[in-house]
N, C-alpha and C positions, 0 to 999 in steps of 0.2 A: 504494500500500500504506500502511495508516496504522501512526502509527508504533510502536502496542503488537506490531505482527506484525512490524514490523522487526526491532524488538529480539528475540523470537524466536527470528528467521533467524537475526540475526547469532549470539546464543549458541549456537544449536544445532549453525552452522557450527564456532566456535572451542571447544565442545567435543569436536566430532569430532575436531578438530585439532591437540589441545593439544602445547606446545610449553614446553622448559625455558628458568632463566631465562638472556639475552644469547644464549637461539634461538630469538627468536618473529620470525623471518622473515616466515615466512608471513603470520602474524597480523597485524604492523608492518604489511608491503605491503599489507595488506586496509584497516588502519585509512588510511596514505597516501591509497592510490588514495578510498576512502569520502570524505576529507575535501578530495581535488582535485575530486571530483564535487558536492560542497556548495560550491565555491566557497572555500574556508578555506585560509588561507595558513599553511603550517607550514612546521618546521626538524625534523629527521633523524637518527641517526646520531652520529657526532664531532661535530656542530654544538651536541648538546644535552647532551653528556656527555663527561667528561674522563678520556680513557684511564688517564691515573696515580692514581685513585681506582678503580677499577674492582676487584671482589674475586671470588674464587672463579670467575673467569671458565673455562669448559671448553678443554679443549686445541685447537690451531691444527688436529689432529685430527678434533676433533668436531665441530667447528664446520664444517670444508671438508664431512663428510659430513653434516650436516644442513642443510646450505644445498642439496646435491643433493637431501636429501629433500623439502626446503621446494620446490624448483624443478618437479618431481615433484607435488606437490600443492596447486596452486595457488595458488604465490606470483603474483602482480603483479611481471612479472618485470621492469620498469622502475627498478623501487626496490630491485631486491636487492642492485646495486651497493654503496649506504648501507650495508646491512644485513649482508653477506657476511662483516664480520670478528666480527660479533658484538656490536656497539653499535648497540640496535635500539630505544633511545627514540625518542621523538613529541612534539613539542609543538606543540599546535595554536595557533590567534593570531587573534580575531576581534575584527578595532577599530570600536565603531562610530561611529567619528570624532566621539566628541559628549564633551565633557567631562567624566571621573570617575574612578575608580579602578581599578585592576588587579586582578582576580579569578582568582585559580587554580583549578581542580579537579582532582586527581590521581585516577589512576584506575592497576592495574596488569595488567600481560597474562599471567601466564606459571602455568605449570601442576607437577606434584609428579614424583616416580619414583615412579608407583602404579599396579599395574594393577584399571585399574576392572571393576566386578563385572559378571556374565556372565548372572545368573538373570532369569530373564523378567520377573518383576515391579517389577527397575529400569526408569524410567519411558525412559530413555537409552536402552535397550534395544530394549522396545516399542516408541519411538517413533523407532527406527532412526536415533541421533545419538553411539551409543558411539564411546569412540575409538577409533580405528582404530589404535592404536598402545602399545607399554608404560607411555606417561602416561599423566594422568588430570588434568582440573583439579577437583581434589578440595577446592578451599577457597573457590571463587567467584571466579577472575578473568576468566573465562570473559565471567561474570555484569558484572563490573565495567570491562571493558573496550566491552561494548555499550551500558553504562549511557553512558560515554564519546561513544562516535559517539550515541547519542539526544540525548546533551546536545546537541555541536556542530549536531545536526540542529536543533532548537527554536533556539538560541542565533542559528544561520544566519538562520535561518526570520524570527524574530522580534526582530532586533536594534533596530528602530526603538523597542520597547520599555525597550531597554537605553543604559545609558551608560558612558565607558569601555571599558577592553580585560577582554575573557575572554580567558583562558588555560584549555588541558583538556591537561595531563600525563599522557600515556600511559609508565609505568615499567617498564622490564622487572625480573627476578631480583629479586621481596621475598622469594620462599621464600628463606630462607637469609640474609635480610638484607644482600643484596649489590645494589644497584642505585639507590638513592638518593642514595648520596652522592655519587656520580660527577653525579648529577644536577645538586647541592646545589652542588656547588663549581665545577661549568662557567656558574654566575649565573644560572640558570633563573629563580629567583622573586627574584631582587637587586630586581625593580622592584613583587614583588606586595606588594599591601594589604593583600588578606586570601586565606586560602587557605583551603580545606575538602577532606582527605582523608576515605574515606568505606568501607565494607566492609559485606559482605552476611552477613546471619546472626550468626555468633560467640554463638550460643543467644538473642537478640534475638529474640523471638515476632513474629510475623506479624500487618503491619497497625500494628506498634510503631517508635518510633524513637527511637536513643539518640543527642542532640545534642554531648556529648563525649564520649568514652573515654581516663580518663586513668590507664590500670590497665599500660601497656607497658612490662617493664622491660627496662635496657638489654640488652646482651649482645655476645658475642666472639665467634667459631665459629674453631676454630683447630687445620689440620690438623700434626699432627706423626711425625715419622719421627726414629727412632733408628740407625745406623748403625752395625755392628759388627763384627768379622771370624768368619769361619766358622772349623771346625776338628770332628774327629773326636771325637763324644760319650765314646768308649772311649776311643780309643788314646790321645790326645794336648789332652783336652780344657782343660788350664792353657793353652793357645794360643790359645784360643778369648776372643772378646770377647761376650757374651752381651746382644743386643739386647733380644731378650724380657724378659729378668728388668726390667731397666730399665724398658720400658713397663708390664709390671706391675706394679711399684714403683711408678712413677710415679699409674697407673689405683686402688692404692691408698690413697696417700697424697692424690690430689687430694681423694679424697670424704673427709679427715680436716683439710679448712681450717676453721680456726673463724670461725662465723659472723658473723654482725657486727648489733650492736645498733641500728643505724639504720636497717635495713629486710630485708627478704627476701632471702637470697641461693641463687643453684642454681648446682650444676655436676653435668654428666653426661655419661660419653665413651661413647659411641653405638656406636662401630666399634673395634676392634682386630684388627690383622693382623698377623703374626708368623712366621719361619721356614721353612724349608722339606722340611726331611728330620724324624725319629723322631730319626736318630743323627748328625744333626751340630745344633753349638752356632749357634743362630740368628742372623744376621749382620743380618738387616734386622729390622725391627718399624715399624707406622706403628698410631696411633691419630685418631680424627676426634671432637671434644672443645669443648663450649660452656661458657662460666660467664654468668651473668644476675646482676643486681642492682637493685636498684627503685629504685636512682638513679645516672647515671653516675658518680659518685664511688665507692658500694658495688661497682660493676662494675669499674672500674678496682681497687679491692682485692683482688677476687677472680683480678683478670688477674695481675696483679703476683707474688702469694700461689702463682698455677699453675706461672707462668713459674719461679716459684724453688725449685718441685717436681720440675719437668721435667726443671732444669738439673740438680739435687742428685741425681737418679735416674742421669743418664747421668755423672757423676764418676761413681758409686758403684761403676760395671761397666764402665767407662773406654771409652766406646764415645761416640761423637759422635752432635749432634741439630740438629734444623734447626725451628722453628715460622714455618708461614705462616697471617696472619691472612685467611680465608678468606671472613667476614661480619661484621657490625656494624649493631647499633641503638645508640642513644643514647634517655637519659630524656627526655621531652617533657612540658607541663603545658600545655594546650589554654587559649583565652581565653574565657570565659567569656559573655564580649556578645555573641563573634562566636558562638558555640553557644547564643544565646540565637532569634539571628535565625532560624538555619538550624534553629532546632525551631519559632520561628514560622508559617515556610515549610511543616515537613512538617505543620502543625498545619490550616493552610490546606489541605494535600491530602488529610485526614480518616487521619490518625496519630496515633495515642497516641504523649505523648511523655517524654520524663524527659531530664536536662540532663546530667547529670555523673555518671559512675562510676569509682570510683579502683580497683577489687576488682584486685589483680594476677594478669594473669595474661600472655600470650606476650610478641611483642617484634613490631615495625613498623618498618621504615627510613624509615617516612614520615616519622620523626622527626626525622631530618638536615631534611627539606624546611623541617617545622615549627616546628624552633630556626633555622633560617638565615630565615625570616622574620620572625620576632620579631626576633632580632638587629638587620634593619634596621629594625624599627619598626613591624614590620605585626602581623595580627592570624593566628592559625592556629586549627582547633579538626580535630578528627578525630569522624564520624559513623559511626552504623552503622544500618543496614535492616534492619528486621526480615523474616523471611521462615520457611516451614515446611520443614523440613529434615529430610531422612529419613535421614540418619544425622548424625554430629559429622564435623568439618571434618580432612583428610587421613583419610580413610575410602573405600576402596574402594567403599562404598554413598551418597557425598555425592549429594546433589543437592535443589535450591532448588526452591519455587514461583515459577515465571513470571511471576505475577500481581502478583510482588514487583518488579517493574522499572520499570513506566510508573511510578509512583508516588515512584520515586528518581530519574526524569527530570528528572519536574514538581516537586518539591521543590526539586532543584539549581537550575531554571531560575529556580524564585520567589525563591531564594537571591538567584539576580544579580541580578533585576529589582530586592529590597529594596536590598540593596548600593548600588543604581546609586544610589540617592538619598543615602547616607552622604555 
């Protein structure tokens, strides 16, 4: 099978199949097994990733029942030992014992809570690869995880071309900005040179490629619960400690921080839950709450700024609060030589290209990856592929052109080949 239908397969597989993030069993065991059958020696599991970094991870719950699921539909049941608690990075490790430099490529697996759309004319649909389940990989990692196994295929195939070690990071949970830095601080890339993370679409036209994107601001995700005591609305309601009002209080006063003159800032609480009767005084309240800033310094103000929202709302109604930080990006500023090369590369596979975009806009955990290689010295840049996208990214109606794959193979691969000479 050559290998544009590969890639295909594999997507059309891990879109059927999509999987949230720290539960891409399934997926993990598919990319393993793929890359013991190419021959490529990887590490797993706890090997690649550091449990006391690890954020928003799902309950010991969810996790036992969707490893039955994953078990159920065709995991690679060899490797779900690894994979069973829910630390389900990858990293692959191709030496081709010739002297040069250490190459990473990150790639991530893991898919939304959205249920994808149903009408005939999604092409998922038609072409009988919908998921079969309440996900949906609605933002391309589907996409970016087969990009993965093509690399490691070329890379295998063709290492006599190559010098030095490639490295291909497979991450799980960036929805949510939870899964890189567990990556980041188990010393995954302590040894890399240069790294290139890389994302499909993000409104990038098709046939196009953008060599940095350096528009990510940081951000926080951070669940909170207020704690109160109950008591009878009528009878006896001076008894009562009133959860609610607090987290209302609180949900008001956050969107009244003042903003800050050194760059963009957001905050916005997504979820509030609250209460449980009409006539009694609400005892529980939990809200699910992000702030962003276009640099982690403006991002750390706006944490700061919440946290002493939070705390000043539950004095105010004497009711106790608990904040856990549940995700995390950090700002990153990509190198610009190293994004010089790798638009070199897509220029060579017939790309339009452009180098740098600062326009702010989400947030990337690839950033831990890619301040923790600068730090030691190396080089990072973060790419995007362009592709035609029939609706916007976390959209029930996502979905990419195909055609947009071989093309990010062969680009990554011309990457190394360049690199190899650095």
């Amino acid at each position: 099978m050559v290998l544009k239908d590969k890639l295909i397969q594999w997507r059309r597989d891990f879109h059927q199949h999509p999987e949230l993030g720290f539960l891409e069993m399934r997926t993990a065991s598919i990319v393993a097994q793929t890359l013991n059958e190419l021959g490529i020696d990887f590490e797993i599991g706890t090997s690649v990733m550091d449990p006391n970094y690890v954020m928003g991870k799902p309950s010991d719950e969810e996790t036992k029942a969707h490893y039955l699921w994953a078990k159920a539909h065709g995991a690679v049941e060899v490797y779900l030992d690894d994979l069973k608690d829910g630390y389900t990075g990858i990293v692959a490790t191709i030496d081709t014992n010739k002297a040069g430099p250490t190459t990473a490529f990150r790639v991530d697996m893991d898919a939304l809570p959205i249920y994808e759309a149903e009408h005939d004319s999604h092409v998922p649909v038609k072409e009988g690869f919908r998921s079969i389940n309440n996900d949906m990989h609605a933002c391309g990692h589907d996409v970016h995880t087969s990009i993965g196994l093509g690399l490691a295929t070329l890379v295998q195939e063709r290492k006599d071309e190559l010098s030095g070690i490639i490295k291909i990071i497979f991450q799980p949970a960036e929805e949510g900005t939870r899964g890189a830095r567990s990556m980041a601080e188990k010393g995954i890339v302590d040894d890399v040179d240069y790294l290139i993370a890389s994302h499909i679409g993000t409104g990038v036209p098709m046939n196009h490629f953008l060599g940095s994107n350096n528009g990510f601001l940081a951000t926080t995700k951070i669940n909170v619960t207020f704690k109160g005591v109950s008591a009878h609305a009528g009878g006896n309601p001076e008894q009562g400690k009133n959860a609610m009002l607090a987290a209302a209080n609180a949900v008001i006063n956050l969107n009244a921080i003042p903003r800050h003159s050194e760059g963009a800032t957001r905050v916005n609480v997504g979820e509030l839950h609250a209460g449980s009767s009409r006539n009694a005084i609400a005892d529980f309240a939990s809200l699910k709450m992000e702030i962003r800033g276009t640099t982690s310094e403006i991002n750390d103000y706006m944490r700061s700024y919440a946290e002493s929202i939070i705390k000043g709302a539950a004095e105010m109604f004497q009711v106790e609060y608990t904040l856990e930080t549940v995700g995390e990006g950090r700002s990153a500023k990509g190198d610009t030589t190293l994004a010089e090369i790798v638009t070199q590369a897509a220029q060579s596979n017939g790309l339009e290209t452009t180098i740098e975009e600062d326009k702010p806009s989400g947030s990337e955990d690839a950033t831990f990856l890619i301040n923790r290689v600068q730090e030691k010295g190396g080089q990072a840049t973060y790419s995007i592929f362009g592709t035609e996208l029939k609706a916007g990214h976390h959209n029930e109606n996502f979905d990419i052109d195909e055609d947009s794959m071989l093309p990010a193979v062969n680009t990554l691969f011309d990457t190394a080949k360049r690199l190899s000479t650095q």
